[in-house]
Each structure stands twice: as C-alpha cells, then as structure tokens.
C-alpha positions as CSV (number, residue, x, y, z in Angstrom):
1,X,-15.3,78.5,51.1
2,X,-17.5,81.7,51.8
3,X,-19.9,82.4,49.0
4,X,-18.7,85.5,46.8
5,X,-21.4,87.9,47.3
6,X,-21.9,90.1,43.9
7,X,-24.4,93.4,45.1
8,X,-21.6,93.6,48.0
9,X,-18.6,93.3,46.0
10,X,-20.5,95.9,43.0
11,X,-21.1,98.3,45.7
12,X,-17.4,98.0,47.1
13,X,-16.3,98.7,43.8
14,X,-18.6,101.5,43.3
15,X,-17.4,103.1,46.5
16,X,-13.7,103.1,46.1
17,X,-14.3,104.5,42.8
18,X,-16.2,107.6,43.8
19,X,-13.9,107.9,46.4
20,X,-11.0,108.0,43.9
21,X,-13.4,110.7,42.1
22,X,-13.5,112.8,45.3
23,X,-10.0,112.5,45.7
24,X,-8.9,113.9,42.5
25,X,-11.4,116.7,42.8
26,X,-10.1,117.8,46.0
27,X,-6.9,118.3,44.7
28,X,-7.8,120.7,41.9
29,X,-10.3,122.5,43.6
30,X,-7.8,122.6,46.8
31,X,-5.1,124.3,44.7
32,X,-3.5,127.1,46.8
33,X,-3.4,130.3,44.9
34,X,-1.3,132.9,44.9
35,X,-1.8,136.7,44.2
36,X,0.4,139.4,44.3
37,X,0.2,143.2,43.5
38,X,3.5,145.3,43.0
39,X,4.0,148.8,43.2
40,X,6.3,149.7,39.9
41,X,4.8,153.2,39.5
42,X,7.8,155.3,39.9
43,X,10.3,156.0,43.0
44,X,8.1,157.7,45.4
45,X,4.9,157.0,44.4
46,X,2.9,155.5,46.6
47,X,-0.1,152.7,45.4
48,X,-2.7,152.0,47.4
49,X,-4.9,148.7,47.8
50,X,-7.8,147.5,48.9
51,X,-8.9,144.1,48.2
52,X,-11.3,141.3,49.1
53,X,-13.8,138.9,48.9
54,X,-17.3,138.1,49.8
55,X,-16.2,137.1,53.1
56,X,-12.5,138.3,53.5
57,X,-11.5,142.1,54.0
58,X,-8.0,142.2,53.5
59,X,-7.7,145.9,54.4
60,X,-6.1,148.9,52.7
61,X,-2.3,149.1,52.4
62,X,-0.2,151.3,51.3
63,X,2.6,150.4,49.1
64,X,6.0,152.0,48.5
65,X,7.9,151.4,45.0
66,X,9.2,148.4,45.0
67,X,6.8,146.3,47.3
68,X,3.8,144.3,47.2
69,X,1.1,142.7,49.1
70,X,0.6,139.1,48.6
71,X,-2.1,136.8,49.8
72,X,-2.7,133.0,49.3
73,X,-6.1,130.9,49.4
74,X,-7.5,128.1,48.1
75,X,-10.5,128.3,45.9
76,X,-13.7,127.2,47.2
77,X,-16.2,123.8,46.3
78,X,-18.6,125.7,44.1
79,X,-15.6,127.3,42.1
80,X,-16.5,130.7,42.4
81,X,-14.1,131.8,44.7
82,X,-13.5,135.7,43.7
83,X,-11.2,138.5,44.8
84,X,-11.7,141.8,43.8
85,X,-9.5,145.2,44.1
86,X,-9.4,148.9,44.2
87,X,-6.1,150.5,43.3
88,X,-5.2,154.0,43.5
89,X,-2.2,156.5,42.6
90,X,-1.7,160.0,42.2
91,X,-2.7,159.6,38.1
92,X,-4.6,157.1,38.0
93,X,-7.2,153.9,39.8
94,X,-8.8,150.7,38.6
95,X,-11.0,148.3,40.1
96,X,-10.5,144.7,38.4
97,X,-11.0,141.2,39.8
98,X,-7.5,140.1,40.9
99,X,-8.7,136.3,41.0
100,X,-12.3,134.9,39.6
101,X,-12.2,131.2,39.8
102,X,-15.1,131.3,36.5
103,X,-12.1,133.5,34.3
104,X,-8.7,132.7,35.6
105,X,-6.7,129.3,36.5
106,X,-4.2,130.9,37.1
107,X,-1.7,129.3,40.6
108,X,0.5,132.4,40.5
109,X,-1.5,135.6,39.7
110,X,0.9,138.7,39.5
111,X,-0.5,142.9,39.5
112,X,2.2,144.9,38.5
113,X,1.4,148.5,38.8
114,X,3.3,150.9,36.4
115,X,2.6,154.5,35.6
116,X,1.7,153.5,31.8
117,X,-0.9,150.9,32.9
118,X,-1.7,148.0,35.4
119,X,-0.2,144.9,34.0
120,X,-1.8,141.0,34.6
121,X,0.8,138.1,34.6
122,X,-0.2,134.5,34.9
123,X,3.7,133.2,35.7
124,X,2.6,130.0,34.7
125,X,2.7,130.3,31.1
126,X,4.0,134.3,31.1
127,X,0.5,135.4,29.7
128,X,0.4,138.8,30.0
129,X,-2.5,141.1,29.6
130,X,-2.5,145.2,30.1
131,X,-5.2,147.5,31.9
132,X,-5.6,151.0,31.3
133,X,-5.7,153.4,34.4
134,X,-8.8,155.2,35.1
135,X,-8.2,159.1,35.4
C-alpha cells in the first residue's frame, strides 16, 4: 500500500474547494442582464435615447410609441458594471443610470417612458419606482 500523504491530500482539498468558490461566483457575477426602455409617451411622440457605458456607446435612437430598445450584458468582475442614459421628448428629458451594478440587482430592468413621468420596473419582484421629467 502507498503511504497516504496528508500536506498533498490538504492541499487537494483546499483546491477543489476554492474552485467550487470560483464556480459559484462566476455564476452570480456572470448573470446576463436585461434592460429595456419603452416609449409610452403618447401616439406620435417620439423619445429619444442615448445610452452607455464606460466602454460601450450604444448610440442614439429614436423611438416611436410603442417600441423600445433593449440591450443585454453581463456585469463585470469588480461589480461595477454601470449604464447610464439620456432621454429626451418634446416636454420633457432625464438622465438616470438605467443599470448600476452597486444599486440595482435587478435581471430584467424595464424604462417605461410616459408623459406624466419615466417609470423603473424590476419585473422580478414588480418594484416599481417613478422619475420626474426634467423641463
């Protein structure tokens, strides 16, 4: 029989554990996100975006009633992954951070513009929060 070797075995141990550690961080830091911003102003009003990210321009579009722009990412190691917009109408704008990794845990994050105020929903748990427009 091969002598058991202890320091070998403790390290093995030791390994697959931080392993298992790494494993289970990845998968809640790798969560895919979701955000979407919908234009509910009023039939032919047109919204416009602009949003990004330290390293991500996602351009300006325009939005009819009824539509939306969506875009999906997954936050980053450091947890500080952080998307910020400008929004514009005919009555109103507002700059806000569609998705800070520090604020919200939100999966689904949902901007529903309306002409009363820019609404936050996390579809999750149907938490909803409501934003003034700027005039």
């Amino acid at each position: 029989m091969i002598p058991f070797n202890n320091s070998k075995h403790g390290m093995m141990v030791s390994l697959i554990l931080i392993l298992m550690w790494l494993s289970e961080f990845s998968s809640i830091v790798d969560a895919k996100r979701h955000v979407r911003i919908i234009n509910e102003l009023d039939e032919g009003l047109t919204l416009t975006v602009h949003c990004q990210s330290k390293d991500d321009d996602l351009g300006v579009h325009q939005l009819a009633y009824n539509t939306s722009f969506d875009w999906g990412f997954n936050d980053n190691w450091w947890g500080t992954t952080l998307f910020y917009c400008h929004i514009e109408w005919l009555h109103g704008k507002k700059d806000f951070d569609a998705y800070n990794a520090r604020k919200q845990q939100c999966v689904e994050c949902w901007w529903t513009a309306k002409t009363d105020a820019l609404y936050y929903l996390v579809y999750e748990t149907g938490q909803t929060t409501t934003y003034e427009w700027q005039r």
